[in-house]
MDAnalysis code that builds the backbone (N, CA, C; Angstrom):
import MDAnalysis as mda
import numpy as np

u = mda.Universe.empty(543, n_residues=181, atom_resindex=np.repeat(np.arange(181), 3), trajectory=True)
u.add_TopologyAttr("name", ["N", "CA", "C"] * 181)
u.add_TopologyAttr("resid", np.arange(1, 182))
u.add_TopologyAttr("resname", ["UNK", "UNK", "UNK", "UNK", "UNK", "UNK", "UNK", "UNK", "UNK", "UNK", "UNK", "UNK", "UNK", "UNK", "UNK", "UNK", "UNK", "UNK", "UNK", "UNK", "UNK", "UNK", "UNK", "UNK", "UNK", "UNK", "UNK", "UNK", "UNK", "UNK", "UNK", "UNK", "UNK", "UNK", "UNK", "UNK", "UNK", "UNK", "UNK", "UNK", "UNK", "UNK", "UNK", "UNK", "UNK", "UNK", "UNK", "UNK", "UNK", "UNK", "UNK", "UNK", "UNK", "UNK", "UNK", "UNK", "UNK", "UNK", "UNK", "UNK", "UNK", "UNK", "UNK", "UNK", "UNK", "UNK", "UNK", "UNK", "UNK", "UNK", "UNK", "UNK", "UNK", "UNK", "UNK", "UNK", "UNK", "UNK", "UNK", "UNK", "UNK", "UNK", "UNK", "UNK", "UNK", "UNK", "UNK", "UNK", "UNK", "UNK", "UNK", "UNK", "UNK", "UNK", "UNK", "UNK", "UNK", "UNK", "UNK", "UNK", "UNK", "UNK", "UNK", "UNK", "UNK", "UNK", "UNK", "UNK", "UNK", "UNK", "UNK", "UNK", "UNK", "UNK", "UNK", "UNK", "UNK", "UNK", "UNK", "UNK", "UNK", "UNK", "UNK", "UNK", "UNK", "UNK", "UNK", "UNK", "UNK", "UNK", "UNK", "UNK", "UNK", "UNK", "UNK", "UNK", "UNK", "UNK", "UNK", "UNK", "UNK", "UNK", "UNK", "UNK", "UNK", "UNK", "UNK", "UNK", "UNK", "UNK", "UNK", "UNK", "UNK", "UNK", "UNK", "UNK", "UNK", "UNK", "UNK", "UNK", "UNK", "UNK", "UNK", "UNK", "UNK", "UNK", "UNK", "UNK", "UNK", "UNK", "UNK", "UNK", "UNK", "UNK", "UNK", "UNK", "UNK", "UNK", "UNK", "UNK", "UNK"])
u.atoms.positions = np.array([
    [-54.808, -54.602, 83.212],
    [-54.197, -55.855, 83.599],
    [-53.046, -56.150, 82.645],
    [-51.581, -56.732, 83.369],
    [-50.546, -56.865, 82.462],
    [-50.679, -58.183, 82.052],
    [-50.211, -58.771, 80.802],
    [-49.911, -59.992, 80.359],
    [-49.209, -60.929, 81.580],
    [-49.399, -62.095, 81.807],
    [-48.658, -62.986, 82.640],
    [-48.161, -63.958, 82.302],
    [-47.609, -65.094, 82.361],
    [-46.819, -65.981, 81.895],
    [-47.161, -67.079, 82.952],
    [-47.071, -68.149, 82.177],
    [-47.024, -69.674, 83.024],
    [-46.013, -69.273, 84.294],
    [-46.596, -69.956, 85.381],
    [-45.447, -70.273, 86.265],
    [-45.518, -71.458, 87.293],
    [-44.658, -71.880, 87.858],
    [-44.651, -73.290, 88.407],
    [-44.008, -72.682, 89.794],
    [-44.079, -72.778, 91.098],
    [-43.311, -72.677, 91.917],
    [-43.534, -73.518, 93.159],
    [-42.236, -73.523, 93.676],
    [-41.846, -75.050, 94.751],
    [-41.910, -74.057, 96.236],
    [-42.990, -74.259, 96.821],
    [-42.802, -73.459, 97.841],
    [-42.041, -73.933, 98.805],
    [-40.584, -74.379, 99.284],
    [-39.682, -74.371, 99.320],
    [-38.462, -73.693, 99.011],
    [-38.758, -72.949, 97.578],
    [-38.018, -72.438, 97.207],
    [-37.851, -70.640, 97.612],
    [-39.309, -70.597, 97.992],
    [-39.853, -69.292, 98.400],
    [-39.524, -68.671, 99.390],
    [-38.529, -67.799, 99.815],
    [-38.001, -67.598, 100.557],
    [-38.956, -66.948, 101.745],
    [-38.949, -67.106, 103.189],
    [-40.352, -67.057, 104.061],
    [-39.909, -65.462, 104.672],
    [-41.375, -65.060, 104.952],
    [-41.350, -63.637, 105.674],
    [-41.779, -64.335, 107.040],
    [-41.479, -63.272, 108.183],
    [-41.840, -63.685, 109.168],
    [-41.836, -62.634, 110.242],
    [-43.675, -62.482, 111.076],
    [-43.681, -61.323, 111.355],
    [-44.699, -61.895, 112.784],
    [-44.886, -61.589, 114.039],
    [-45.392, -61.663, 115.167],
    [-45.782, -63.176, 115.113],
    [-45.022, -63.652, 114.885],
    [-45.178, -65.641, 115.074],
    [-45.689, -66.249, 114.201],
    [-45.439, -65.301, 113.021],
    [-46.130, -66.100, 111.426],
    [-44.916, -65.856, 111.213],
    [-45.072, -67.393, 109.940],
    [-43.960, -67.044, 108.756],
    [-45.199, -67.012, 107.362],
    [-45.005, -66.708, 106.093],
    [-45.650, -66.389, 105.415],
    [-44.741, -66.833, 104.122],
    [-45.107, -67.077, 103.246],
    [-44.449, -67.821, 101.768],
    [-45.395, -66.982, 100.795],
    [-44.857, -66.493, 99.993],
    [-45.768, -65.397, 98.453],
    [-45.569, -66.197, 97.706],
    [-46.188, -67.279, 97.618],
    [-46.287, -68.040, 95.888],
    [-46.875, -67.676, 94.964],
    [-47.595, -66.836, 94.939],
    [-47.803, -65.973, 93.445],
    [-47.885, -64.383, 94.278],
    [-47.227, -63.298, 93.770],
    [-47.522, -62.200, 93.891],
    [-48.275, -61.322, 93.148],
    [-48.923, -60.105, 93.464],
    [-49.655, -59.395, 92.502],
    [-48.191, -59.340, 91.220],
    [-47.566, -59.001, 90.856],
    [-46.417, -59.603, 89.691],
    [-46.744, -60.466, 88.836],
    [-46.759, -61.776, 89.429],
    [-47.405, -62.887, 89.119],
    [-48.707, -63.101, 87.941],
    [-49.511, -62.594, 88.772],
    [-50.415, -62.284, 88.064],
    [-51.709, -61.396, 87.736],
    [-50.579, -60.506, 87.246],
    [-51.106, -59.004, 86.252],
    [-52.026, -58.320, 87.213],
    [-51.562, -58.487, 88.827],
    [-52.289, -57.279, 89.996],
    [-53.512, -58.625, 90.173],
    [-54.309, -59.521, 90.003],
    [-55.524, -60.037, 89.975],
    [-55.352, -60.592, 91.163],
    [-54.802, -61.112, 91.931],
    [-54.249, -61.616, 93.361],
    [-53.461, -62.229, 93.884],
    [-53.235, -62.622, 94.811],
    [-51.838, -62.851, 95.726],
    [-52.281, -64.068, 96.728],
    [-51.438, -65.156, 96.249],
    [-51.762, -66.517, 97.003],
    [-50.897, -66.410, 97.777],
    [-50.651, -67.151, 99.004],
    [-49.705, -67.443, 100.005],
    [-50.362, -68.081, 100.992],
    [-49.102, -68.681, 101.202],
    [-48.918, -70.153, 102.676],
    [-48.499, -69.087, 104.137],
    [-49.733, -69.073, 105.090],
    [-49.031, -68.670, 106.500],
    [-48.756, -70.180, 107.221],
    [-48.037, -70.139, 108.036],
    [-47.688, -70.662, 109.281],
    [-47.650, -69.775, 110.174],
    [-48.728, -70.769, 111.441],
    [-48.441, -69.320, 112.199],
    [-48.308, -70.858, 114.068],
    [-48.075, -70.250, 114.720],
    [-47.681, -70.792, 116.070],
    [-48.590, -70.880, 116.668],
    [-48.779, -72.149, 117.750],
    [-50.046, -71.748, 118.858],
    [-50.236, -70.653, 119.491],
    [-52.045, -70.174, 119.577],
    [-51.781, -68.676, 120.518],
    [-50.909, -68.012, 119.304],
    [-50.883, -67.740, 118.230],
    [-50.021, -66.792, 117.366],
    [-51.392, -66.534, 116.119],
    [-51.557, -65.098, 115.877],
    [-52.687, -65.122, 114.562],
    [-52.864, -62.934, 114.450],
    [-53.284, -62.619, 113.997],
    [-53.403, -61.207, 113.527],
    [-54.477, -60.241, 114.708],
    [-54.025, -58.988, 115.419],
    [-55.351, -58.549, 115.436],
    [-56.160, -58.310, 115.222],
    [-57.471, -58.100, 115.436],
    [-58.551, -57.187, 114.457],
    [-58.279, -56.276, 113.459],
    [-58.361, -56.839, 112.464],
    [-58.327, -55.566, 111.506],
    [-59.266, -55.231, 110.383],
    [-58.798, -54.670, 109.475],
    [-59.788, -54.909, 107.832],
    [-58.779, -53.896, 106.756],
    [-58.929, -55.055, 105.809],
    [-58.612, -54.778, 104.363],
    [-59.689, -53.794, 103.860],
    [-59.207, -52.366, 103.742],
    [-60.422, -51.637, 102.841],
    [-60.755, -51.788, 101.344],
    [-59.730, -52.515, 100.725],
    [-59.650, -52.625, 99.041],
    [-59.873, -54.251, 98.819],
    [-59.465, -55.189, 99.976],
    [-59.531, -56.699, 99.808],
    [-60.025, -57.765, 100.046],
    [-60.086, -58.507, 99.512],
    [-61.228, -59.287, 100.057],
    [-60.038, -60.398, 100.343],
    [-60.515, -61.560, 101.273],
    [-59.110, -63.084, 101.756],
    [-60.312, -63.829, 102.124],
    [-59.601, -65.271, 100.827],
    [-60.172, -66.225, 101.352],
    [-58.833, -67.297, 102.081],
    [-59.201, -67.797, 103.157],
    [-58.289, -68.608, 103.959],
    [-58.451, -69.936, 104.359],
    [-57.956, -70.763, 103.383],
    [-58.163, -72.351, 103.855],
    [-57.058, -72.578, 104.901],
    [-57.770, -73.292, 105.723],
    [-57.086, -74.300, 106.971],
    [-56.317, -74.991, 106.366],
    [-55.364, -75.465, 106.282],
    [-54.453, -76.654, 105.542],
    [-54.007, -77.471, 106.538],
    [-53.780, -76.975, 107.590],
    [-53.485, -77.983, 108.635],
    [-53.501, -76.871, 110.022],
    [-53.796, -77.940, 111.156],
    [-54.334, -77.132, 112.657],
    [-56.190, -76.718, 112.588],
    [-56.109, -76.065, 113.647],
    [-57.176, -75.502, 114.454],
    [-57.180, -74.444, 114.916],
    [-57.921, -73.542, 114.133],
    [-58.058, -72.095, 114.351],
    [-59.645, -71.193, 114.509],
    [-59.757, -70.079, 115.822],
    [-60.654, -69.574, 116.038],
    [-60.288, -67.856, 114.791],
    [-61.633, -68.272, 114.318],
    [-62.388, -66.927, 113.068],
    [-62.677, -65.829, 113.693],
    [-63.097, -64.594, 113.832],
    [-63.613, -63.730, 114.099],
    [-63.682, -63.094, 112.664],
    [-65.011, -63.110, 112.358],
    [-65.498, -62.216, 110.992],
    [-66.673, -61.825, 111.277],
    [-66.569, -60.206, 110.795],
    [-67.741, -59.120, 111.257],
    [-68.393, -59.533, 112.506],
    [-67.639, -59.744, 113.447],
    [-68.048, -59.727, 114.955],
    [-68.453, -61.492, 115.433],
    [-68.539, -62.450, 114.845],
    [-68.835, -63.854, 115.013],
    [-67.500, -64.339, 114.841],
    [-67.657, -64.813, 115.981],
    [-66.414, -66.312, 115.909],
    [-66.882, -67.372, 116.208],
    [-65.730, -68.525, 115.516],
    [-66.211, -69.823, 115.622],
    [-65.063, -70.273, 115.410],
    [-64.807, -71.983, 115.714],
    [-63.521, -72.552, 115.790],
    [-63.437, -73.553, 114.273],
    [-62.577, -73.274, 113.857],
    [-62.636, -74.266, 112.795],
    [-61.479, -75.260, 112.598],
    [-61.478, -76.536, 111.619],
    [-60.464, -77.140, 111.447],
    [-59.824, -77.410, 110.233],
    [-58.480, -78.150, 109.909],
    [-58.207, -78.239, 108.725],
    [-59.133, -78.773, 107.558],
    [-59.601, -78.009, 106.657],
    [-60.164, -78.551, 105.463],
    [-61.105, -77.513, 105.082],
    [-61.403, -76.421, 105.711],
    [-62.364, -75.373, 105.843],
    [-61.961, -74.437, 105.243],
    [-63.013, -73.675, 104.631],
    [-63.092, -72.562, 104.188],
    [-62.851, -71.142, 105.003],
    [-62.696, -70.444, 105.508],
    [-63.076, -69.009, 105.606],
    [-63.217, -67.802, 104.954],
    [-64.118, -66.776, 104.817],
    [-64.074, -65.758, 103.691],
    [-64.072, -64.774, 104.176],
    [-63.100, -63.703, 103.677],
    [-63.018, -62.813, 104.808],
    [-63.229, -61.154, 103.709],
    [-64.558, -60.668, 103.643],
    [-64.671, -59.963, 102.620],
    [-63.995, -58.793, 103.211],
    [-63.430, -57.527, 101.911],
    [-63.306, -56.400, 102.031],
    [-64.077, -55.503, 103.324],
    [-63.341, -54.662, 103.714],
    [-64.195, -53.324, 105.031],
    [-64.939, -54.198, 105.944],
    [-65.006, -55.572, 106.479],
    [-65.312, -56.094, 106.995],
    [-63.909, -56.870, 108.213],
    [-64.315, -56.056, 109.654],
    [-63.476, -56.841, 110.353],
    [-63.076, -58.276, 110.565],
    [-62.072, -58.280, 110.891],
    [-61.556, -60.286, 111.015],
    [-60.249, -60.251, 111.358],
    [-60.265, -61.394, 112.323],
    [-59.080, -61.726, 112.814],
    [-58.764, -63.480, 113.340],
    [-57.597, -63.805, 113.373],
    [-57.890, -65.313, 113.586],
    [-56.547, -65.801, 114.475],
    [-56.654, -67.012, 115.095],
    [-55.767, -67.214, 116.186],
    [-55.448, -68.854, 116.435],
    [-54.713, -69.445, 116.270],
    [-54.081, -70.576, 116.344],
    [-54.299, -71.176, 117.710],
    [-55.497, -72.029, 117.744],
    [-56.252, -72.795, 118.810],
    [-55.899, -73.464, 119.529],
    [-54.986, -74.468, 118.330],
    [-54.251, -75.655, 118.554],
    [-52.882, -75.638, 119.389],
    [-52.209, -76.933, 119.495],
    [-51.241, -77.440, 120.643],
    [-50.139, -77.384, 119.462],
    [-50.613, -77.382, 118.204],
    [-49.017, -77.576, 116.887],
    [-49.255, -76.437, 115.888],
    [-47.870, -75.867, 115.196],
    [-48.440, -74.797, 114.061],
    [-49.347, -75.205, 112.874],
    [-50.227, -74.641, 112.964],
    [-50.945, -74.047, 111.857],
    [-50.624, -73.874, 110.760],
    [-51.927, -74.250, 109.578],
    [-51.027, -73.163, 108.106],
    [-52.178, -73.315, 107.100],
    [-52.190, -71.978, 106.824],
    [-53.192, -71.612, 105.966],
    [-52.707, -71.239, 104.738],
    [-54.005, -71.510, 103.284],
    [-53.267, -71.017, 102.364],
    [-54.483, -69.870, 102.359],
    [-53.935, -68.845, 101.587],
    [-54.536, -68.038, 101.517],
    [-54.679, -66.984, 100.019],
    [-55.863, -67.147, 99.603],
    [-55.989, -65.668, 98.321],
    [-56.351, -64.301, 98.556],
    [-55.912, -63.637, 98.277],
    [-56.098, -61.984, 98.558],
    [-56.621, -61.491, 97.137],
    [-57.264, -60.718, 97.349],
    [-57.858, -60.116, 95.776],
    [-58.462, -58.564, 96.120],
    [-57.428, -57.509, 95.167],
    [-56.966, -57.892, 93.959],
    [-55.334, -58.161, 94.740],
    [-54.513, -58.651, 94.058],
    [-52.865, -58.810, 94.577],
    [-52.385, -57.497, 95.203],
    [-51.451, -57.726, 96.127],
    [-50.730, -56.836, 96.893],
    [-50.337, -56.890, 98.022],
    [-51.104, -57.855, 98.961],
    [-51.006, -58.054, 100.021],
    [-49.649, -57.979, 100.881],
    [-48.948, -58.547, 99.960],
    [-47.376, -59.089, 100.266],
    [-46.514, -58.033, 100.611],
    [-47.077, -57.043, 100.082],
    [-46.563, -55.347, 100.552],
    [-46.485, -54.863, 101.576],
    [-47.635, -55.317, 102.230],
    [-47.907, -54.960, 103.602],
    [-47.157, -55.865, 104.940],
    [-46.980, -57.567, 104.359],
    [-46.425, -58.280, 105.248],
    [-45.520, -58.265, 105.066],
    [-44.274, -57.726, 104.238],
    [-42.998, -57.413, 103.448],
    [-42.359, -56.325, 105.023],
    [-43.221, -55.163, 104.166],
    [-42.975, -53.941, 105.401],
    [-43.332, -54.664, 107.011],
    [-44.157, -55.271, 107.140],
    [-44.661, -55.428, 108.396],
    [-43.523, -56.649, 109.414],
    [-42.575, -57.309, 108.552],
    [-41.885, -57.531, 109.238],
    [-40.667, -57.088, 109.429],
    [-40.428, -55.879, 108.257],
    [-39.204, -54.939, 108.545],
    [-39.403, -54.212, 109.947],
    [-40.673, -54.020, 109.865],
    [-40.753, -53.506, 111.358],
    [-40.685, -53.750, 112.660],
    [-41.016, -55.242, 112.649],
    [-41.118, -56.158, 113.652],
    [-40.009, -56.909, 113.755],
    [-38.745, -56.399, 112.960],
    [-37.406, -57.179, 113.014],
    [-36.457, -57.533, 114.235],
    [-36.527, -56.480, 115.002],
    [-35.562, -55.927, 115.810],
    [-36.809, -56.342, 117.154],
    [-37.803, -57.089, 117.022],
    [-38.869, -56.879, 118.407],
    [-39.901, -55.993, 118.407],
    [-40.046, -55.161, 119.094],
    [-41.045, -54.306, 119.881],
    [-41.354, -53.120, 118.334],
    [-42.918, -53.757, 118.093],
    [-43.058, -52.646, 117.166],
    [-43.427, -51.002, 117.467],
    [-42.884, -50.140, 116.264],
    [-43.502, -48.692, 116.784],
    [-44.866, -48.690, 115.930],
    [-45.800, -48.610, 116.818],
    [-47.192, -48.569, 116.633],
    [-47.735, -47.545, 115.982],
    [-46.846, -46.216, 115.298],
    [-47.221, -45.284, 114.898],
    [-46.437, -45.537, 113.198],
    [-45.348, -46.069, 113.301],
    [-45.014, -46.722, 112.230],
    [-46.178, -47.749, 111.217],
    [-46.325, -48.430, 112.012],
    [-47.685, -49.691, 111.926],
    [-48.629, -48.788, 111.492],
    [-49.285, -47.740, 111.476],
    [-50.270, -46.940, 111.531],
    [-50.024, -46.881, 110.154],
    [-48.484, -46.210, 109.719],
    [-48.598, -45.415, 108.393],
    [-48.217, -46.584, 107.349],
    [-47.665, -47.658, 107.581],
    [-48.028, -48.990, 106.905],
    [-49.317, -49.500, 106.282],
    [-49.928, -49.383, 107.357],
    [-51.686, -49.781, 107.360],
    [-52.049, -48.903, 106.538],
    [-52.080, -47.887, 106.994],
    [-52.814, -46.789, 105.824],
    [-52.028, -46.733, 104.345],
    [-50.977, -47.135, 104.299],
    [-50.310, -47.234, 102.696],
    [-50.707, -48.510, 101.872],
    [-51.317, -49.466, 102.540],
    [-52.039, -50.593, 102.106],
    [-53.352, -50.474, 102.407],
    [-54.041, -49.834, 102.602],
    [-55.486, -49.456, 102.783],
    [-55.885, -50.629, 103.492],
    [-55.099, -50.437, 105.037],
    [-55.613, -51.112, 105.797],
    [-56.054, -50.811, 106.894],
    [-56.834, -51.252, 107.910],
    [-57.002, -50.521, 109.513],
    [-56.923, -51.822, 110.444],
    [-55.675, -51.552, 111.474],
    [-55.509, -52.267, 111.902],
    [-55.714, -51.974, 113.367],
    [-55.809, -52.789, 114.556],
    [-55.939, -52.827, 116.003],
    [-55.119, -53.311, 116.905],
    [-54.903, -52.627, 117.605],
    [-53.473, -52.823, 118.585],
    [-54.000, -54.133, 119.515],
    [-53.359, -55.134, 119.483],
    [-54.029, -56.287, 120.717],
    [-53.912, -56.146, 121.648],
    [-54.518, -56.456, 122.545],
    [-54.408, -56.602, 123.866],
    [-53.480, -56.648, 124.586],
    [-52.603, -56.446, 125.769],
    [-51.861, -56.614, 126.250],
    [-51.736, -57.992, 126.498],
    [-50.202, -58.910, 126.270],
    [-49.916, -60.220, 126.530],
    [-50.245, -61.149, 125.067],
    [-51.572, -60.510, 123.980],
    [-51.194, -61.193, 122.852],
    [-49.487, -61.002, 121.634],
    [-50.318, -62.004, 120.734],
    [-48.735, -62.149, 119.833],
    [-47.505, -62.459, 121.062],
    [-47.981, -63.172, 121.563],
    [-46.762, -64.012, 122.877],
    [-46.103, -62.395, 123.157],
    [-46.130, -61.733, 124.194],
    [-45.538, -60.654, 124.727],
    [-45.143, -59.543, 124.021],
    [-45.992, -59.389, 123.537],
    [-45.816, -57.790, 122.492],
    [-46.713, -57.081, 123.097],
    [-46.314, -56.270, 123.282],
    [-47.332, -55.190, 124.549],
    [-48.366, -54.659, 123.842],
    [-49.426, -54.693, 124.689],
    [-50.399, -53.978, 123.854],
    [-50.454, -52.441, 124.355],
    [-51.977, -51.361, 123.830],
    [-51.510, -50.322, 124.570],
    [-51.519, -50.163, 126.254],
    [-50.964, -48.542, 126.287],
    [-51.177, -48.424, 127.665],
    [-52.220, -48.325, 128.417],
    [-52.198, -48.306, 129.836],
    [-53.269, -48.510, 131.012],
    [-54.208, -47.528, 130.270],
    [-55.585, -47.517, 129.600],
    [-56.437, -46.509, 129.827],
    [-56.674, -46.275, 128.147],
    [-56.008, -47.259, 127.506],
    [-55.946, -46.528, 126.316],
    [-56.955, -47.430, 125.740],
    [-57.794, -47.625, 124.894],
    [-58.172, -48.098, 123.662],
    [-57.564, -48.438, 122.823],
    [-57.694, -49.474, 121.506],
    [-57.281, -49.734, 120.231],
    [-56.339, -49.198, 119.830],
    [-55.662, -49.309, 118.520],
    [-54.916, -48.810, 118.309],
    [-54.821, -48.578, 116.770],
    [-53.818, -48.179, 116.338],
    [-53.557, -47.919, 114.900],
    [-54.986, -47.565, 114.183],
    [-56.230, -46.714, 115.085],
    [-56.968, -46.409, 114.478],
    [-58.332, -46.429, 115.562],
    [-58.099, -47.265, 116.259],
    [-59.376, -47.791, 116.998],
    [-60.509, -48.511, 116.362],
    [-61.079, -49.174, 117.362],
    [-61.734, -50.589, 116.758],
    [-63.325, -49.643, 115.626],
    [-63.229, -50.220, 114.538],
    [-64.661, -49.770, 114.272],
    [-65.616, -49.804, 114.591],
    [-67.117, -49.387, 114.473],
    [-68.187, -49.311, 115.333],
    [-68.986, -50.330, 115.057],
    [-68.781, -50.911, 116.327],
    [-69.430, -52.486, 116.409],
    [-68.636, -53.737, 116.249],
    [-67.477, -53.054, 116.492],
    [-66.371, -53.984, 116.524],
    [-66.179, -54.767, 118.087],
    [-65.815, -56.063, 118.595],
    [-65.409, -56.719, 119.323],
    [-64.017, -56.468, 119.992],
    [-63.546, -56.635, 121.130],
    [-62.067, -56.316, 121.491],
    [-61.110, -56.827, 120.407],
    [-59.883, -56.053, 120.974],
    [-59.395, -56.545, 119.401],
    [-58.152, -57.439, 119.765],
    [-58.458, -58.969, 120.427],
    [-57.535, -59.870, 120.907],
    [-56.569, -60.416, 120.006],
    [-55.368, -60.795, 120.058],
    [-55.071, -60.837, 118.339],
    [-53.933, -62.751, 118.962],
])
C-alpha cells in the first residue's frame, strides 16, 4: 500500500464519464487511496442500469442517494429506495436498473480500487454508439470481470445478441437469471 495524502474534492469539479445511460463521477480513485478503493457517484436514467455481471476481484457497496431502483444479487431481486444499502460481494452476480420516472444516483465503494478502469475504457467504447461486444469481452477480462450481453431492447436500444444466441461476453454463470440489464 502507497502513502496517501489528505484530499477534499467538489464533485462538481470531477469531470463525468458516461457510458450506456450512466454518467459516473471518480471521487476518490484507487490513486487516491494507496489501491484500498474507489468511491464514485453514478447517475443513471430511467430503464438505464448494468447487465448481469460479476466483479471476480471486487466487492461494491451501493447506496441509493436518490430514485428507485430494482437489485438483482446472486439471483434475488428486490426494489429498493433512496436511503438503502446494497452489497454486492465479489464472484457473485448483480445487476441493477432504474425503476423510477426521474434519474437515479448512487454512491458507490468498490474494494480494492480500480474500478474506474474499467468504466474509463467502457465508455471509450461506447463513444461512437453501438458497442463491439468482443471488444467488451477483452475489457472485462482485463478488469477481472464477466460480463452479460442484455437482452435485446435493454440500455434504451443497444441490441442485444442475435436470434438464437445466448449471453454474452462470456455467458450467464450457472444459476444465473436472464441477463436483463
Amino acid at each position: 500500500m502507497s502513502k496517501t495524502e489528505r484530499k477534499i474534492v467538489s464533485r462538481d469539479d470531477v469531470e463525468p464519464v458516461c457510458w450506456f445511460g450512466e454518467e459516473g463521477r471518480f471521487l476518490l480513485r484507487k490513486e487516491d487511496t494507496g489501491g484500498l478503493y474507489s468511491f464514485y457517484q453514478i447517475t443513471t436514467q430511467p430503464g438505464s442500469g448494468p447487465p448481469l455481471h460479476i466483479h471476480e476481484t471486487a466487492d461494491e457497496a451501493f447506496f441509493i442517494n436518490k430514485g428507485r431502483y430494482e437489485f438483482e444479487v446472486g439471483g434475488v431481486s428486490e426494489v429498493v429506495e433512496a436511503g438503502t444499502v446494497v452489497y454486492g460481494p465479489r464472484g457473485v452476480p448483480h445487476r441493477f436498473l432504474n425503476v423510477g420516472d426521474e434519474p437515479g444516483q448512487l454512491l458507490v465503494i468498490a474494494t480494492p480500487g480500480g474500478v474506474e478502469d474499467f468504466f474509463i475504457g467502457l465508455a471509450e467504447l461506447t463513444a461512437n454508439g453501438r458497442p463491439d461486444w468482443a471488444k467488451m469481452q477483452e475489457l472485462a477480462n482485463r478488469n477481472q470481470m464477466r460480463g452479460f450481453m442484455p437482452e435485446a431492447g435493454a440500455h434504451g436500444d443497444i441490441p442485444g445478441p442475435p436470434p438464437g444466441v445466448r449471453g454474452g461476453m462470456g455467458g450467464p454463470p450457472a444459476g444465473a437469471r436472464g441477463a436483463r440489464g
